[in-house]
Structures are given as structure tokens and as C-alpha cells.
C-alpha positions as CSV (number, residue, x, y, z in Angstrom):
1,X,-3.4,66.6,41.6
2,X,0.1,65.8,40.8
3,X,2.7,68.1,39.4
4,X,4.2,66.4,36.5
5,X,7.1,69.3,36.5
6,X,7.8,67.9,39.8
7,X,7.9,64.1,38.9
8,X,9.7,65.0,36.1
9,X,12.7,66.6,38.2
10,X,12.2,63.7,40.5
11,X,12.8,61.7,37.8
12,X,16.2,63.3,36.9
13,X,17.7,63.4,40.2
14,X,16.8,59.8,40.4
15,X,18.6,58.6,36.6
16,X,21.4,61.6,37.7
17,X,22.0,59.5,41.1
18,X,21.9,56.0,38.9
19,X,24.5,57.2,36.8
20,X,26.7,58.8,39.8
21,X,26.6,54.9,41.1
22,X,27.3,53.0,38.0
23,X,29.7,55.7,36.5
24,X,32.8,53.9,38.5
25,X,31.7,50.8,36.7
26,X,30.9,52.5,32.8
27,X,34.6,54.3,32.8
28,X,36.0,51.3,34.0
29,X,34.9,49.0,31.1
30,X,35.1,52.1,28.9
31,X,38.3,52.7,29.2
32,X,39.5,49.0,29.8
33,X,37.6,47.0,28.0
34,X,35.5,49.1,25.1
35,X,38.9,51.2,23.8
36,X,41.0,48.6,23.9
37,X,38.8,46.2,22.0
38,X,38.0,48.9,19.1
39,X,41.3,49.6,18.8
40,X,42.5,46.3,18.5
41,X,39.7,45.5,15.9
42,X,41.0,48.7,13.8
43,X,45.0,48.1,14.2
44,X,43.9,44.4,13.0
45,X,43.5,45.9,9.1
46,X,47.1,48.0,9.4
47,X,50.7,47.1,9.4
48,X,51.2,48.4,13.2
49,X,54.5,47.3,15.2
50,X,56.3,48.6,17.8
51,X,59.3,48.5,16.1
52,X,58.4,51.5,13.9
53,X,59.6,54.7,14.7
54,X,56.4,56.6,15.7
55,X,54.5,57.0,18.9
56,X,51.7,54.7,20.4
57,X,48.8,57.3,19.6
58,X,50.4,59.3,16.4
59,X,48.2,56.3,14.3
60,X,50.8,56.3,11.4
61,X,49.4,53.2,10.0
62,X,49.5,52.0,6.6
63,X,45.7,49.8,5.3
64,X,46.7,46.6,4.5
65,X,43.1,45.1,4.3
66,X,42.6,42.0,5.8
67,X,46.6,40.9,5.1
68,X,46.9,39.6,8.7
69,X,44.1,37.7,8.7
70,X,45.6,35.7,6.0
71,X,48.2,35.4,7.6
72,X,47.1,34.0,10.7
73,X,45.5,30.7,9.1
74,X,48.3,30.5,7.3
75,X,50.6,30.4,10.5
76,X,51.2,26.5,11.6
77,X,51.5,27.1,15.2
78,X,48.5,29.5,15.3
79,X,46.4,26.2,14.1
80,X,48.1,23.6,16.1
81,X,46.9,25.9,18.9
82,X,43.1,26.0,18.2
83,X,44.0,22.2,17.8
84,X,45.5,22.0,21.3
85,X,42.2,24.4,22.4
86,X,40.1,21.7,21.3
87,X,42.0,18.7,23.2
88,X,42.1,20.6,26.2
89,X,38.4,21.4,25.9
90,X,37.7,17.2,26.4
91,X,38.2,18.0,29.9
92,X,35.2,20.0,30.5
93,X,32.4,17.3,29.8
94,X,34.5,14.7,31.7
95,X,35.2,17.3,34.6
96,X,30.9,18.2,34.6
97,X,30.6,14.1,34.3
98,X,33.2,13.1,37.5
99,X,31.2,16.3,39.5
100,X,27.4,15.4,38.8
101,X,28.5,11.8,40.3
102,X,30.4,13.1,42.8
103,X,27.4,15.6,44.0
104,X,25.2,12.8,43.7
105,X,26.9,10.4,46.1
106,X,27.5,13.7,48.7
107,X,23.6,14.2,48.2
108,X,23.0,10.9,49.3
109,X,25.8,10.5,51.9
110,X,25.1,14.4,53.3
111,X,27.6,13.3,56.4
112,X,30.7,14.8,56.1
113,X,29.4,16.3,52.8
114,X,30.7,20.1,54.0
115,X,34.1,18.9,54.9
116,X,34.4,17.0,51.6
117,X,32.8,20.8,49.5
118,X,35.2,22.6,51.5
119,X,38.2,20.2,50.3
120,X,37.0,20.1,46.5
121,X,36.9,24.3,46.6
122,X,40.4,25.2,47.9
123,X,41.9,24.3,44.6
124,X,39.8,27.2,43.0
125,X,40.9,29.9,45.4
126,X,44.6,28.7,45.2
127,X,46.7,30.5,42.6
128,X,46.9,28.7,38.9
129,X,50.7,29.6,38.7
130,X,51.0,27.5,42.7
131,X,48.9,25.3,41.5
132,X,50.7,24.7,38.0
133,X,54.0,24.5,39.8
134,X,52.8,22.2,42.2
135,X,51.5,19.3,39.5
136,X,54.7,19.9,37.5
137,X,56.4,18.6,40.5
138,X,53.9,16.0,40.4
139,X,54.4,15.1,37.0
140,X,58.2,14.7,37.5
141,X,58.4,12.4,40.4
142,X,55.9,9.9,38.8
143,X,58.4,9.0,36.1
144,X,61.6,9.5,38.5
145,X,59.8,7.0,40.5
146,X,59.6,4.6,38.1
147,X,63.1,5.3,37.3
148,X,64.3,4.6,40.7
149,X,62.2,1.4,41.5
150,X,62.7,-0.3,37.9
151,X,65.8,1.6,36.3
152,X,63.9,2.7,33.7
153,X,60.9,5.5,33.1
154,X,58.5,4.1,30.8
155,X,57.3,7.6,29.8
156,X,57.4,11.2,30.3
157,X,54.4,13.5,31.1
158,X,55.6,16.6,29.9
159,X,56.5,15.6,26.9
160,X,54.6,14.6,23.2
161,X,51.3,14.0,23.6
162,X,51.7,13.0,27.0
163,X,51.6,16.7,27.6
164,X,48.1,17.7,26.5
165,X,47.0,15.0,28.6
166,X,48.9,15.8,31.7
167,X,47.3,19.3,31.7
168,X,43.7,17.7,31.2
169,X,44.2,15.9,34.2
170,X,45.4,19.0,36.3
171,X,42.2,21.1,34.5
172,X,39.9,18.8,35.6
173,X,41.4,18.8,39.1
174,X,41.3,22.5,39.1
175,X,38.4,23.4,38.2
176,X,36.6,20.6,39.9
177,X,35.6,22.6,43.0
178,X,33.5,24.8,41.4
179,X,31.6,22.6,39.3
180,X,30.9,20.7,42.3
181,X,29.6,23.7,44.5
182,X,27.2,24.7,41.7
183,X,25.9,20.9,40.6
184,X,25.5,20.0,44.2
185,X,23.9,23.7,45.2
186,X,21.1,22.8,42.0
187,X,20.5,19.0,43.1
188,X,19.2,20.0,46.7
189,X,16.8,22.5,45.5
190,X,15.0,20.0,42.8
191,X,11.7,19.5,44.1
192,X,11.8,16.0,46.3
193,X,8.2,14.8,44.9
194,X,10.1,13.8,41.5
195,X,11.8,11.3,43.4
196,X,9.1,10.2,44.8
197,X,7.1,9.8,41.9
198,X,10.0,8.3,40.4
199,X,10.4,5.7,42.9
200,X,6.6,4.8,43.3
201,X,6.8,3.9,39.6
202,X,9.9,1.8,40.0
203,X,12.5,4.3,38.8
204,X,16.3,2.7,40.2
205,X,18.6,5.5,41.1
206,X,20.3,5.6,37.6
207,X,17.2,6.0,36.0
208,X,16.2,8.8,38.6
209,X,19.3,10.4,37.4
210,X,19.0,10.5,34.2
211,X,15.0,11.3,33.7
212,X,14.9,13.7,37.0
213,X,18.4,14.9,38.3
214,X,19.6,15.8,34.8
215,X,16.7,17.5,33.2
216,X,16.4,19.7,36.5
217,X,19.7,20.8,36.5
218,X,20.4,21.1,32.8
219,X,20.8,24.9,32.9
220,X,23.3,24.9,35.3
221,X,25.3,22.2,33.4
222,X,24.7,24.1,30.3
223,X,26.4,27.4,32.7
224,X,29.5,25.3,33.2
225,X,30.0,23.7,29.9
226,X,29.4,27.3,28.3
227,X,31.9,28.9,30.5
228,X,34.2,25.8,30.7
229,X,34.8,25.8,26.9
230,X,35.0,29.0,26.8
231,X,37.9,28.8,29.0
232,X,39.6,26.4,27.8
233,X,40.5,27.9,24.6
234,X,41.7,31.3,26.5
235,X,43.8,28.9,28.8
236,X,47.3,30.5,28.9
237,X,49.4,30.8,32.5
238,X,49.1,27.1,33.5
239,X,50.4,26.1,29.9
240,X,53.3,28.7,29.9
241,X,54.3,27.7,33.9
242,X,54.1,23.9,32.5
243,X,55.9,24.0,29.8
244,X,58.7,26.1,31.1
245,X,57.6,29.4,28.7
246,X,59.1,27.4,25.8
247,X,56.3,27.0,23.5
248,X,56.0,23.2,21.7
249,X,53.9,21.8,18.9
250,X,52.5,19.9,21.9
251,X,51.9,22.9,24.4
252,X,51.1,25.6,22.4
253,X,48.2,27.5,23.3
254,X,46.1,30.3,20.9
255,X,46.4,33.2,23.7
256,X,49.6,31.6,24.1
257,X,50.6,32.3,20.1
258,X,49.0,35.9,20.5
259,X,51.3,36.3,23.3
260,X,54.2,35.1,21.3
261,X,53.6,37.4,17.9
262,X,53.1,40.9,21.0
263,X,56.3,40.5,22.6
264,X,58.6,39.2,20.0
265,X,59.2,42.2,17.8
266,X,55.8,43.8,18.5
267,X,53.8,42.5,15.9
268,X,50.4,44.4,17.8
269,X,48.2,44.3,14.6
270,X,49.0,40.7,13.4
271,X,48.7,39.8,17.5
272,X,45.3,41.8,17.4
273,X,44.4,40.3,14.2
274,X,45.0,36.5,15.9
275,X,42.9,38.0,19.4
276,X,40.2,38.9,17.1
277,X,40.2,35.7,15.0
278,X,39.8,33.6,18.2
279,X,36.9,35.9,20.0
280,X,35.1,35.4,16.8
281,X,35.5,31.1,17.2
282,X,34.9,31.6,21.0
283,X,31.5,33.5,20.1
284,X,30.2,30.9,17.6
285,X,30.9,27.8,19.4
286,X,28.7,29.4,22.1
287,X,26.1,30.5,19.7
288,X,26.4,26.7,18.3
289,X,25.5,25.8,22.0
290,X,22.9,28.1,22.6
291,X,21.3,26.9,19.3
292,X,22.0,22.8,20.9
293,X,21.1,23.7,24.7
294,X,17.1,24.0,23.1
295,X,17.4,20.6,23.0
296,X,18.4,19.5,26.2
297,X,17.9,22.5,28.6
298,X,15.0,22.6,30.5
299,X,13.9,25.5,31.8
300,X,10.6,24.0,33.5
């Protein structure tokens, strides 16, 4: 017969050593992640600066109800950033588009295929500010080039709207790697008998693309557009690096702007107040494309 005071003690000991294991992991986002969000979200509704004479954690704050959020759609660069988040989040379907085609032709050419992988990943493990330093070189000598050779530069890629393209172009490149890993990692385990069937009913290889490639790899697409937009409007380092940490109506980036309002006379609760306003457009674009991702995910 089985002692249950004994299982229960077993049972115990096993939840204590569970928690023993995890614990590192709990205090960490506890402390780093759970404290500072909460506070954030509560400093958000008070007039809180670090120019006033008090200490961090006296919590002298004076309710100003949702003042600051007012505030921060009424503040011009704040919304030419979320504009700028939304220009730089075009590169995400064309970066999944160049990757699925790119994964295709390596699926289909498999020689050399782990040479070419190995060259598409090293991007990802390089640094962003190397990286960012390295296509702002880039993007001067193209038009001092054309200054040498002709006498004149018809443009300027840092500048204007030239500028949000120009840092398309290097996210695309930067982030290309990875896409590729995953999309080509997904394509060699969908079941070969599609294809087959495909082919026996005349399917070309565009339309086995599009009817069996696709559909079997939607989640993972979905993964990378998810976490790709996401991204995108949290993009900060490579836009401060590129445009010489002199913000423009051009370059201007929302965690950009929150960095701004911090560290020039310590605005923390209208700062907070602009972190909280774009976690909350973060989370509903990706609850917009959970809701979407039922019609073209397939989970099968």
C-alpha cells in the first residue's frame, strides 16, 4: 500500500528542488524586468524628474493623471517616430520575401548550400554598432564615387528620405541570415510526397511554391514577421550610430525619442509614459496578427 504522507513529502522536495533551479531565473526577471516595468507604469501618472531635489526611492511624486500621455501624442517627433517605425517595418516582408527565394534556390542547388548558410549567418553574430559603422562607410563612398567619376553626387544616402531607405537596405541585409537559417531549416523537413503529388498533377515549381512550400512553412514565416515587426519599431543603436546621435525628422526612432526625453533633463515619467505608449502599439499589432495569421497559418 502506499504511504500518501510519504508521496506527499516526496512531492515537496521535488517542487522545493524545482524552485531551487528556476529561482536564478525568477529573481532575475523579478528584479530586472517585473520592478522595473511596474514602476515605470506607476511613475507614467506622476510628474517624476531627476532634476528634483529628492532621492530615486523617497517616491515624492505629485498625480498628474494621465498628463503625460497627452503629452506624448501631442509631441511631433514622438509621431514622426512611430511614422519612421512603420517605414522601417517595410523591410521585414521584403527581407522574409528575398530569404524564402533564396532558401528555395539553396534547396534545390544543395552544393555549396552550407558555405553559402554559413556566409548569410555571420552578419547576425557581428555586432550592430560594427555593422552600422561599416554600411555608413558604405553609404559615403557610393556618392563620393560618383563625385569623383562625374564631378557631381547625384544624391546623398544619409540624408532626407534617402535615409530611411538606406537603413532598410542595411536591415534587410542584417537580419537576412537568420531568416534564412530558419526558412531553409522548415523547407527540408516538409514531407517530399507533396511534391510529388504536386508534380504528378502538373504543378510547375512556382505553383509548388505557393500551394505546398508556403502553406507548410507558414508558422515559421508568421515567427519571423511577428518578431521582425516587433523589432523594427524597438530599433534604436543602428539608427543612433547612423545618424551620428543627432536625431532628424528623417532618422528619428520611438525608443530613440524615449531615449531623448531620459537623458535630457530626466524627464523619467514622461520617458516611461512614451515606453508604455509604444509596448501598448507593439502588443496590438501582434494581437492584430494573431487575429490575421488564422487565415494563413497552417498548422496541419
Amino acid at each position: 500500500m502506499v504511504n500518501k504522507s510519504g508521496l506527499a513529502r516526496r512531492h515537496r522536495k521535488d517542487n522545493l528542488v524545482g524552485w531551487l533551479f528556476v529561482s536564478p531565473l525568477v529573481i532575475g526577471v523579478t528584479l530586472f524586468l517585473g520592478f522595473p516595468l511596474v514602476f515605470a507604469i506607476l511613475i507614467s501618472f506622476t510628474d517624476y524628474s531627476l532634476m528634483q531635489p529628492y532621492d530615486f526611492f523617497e517616491f515624492q511624486f505629485h498625480f498628474i493623471g494621465f498628463a503625460n500621455y497627452a503629452k506624448a501624442f501631442r509631441n511631433a517627433d514622438f509621431m514622426r517616430s512611430l511614422l519612421n517605425a512603420c517605414i522601417n517595418a517595410l523591410g521585414v516582408p521584403i527581407g522574409i520575401s528575398l530569404s524564402i527565394i533564396l532558401s528555395n534556390l539553396l534547396l534545390r542547388h544543395p552544393r555549396c548550400s552550407m558555405l553559402f548558410r554559413t556566409l548569410y549567418f555571420l552578419p547576425t553574430i557581428c555586432g550592430s554598432v560594427v555593422i552600422t559603422f561599416i554600411w555608413q562607410w558604405i553609404f559615403t563612398l557610393i556618392p563620393n564615387f560618383f563625385y569623383l567619376k562625374y564631378g557631381q553626387s547625384p544624391f546623398n544616402m544619409l540624408s532626407g528620405n534617402n535615409f530611411m531607405i538606406s537603413m532598410i537596405i542595411m536591415g534587410v541585409w542584417s537580419g537576412f541570415g537568420t531568416s534564412v537559417l530558419l526558412i531553409y531549416a522548415s523547407m527540408k523537413g516538409i514531407d517530399k510526397s507533396l511534391y510529388e503529388a504536386a508534380m504528378i498533377d502538373g504543378a510547375n515549381a512556382g505553383q509548388q511554391l505557393i500551394h505546398v512550400t508556403l502553406p507548410a512553412i507558414s508558422p515559421v514565416l508568421f515567427y519571423i514577421f511577428l518578431t521582425g515587426l516587433s523589432g523594427s519599431f524597438q530599433d534604436f543603436a543602428r539608427f543612433q550610430v547612423m545618424g551620428s546621435n543627432k536625431p532628424s525628422w528623417y532618422s528619428i526612432m520611438p525608443v530613440w525619442e524615449i531615449y531623448k526625453q531620459s537623458t535630457s533633463g530626466g524627464n523619467i515619467a514622461y520617458a516611461s509614459a512614451l515606453g508604455i505608449v509604444l509596448g501598448l502599439i507593439i502588443i496590438a499589432f501582434s494581437g492584430i496578427q494573431f487575429i490575421v495569421s488564422k487565415i494563413w497559418v497552417n498548422y496541419d
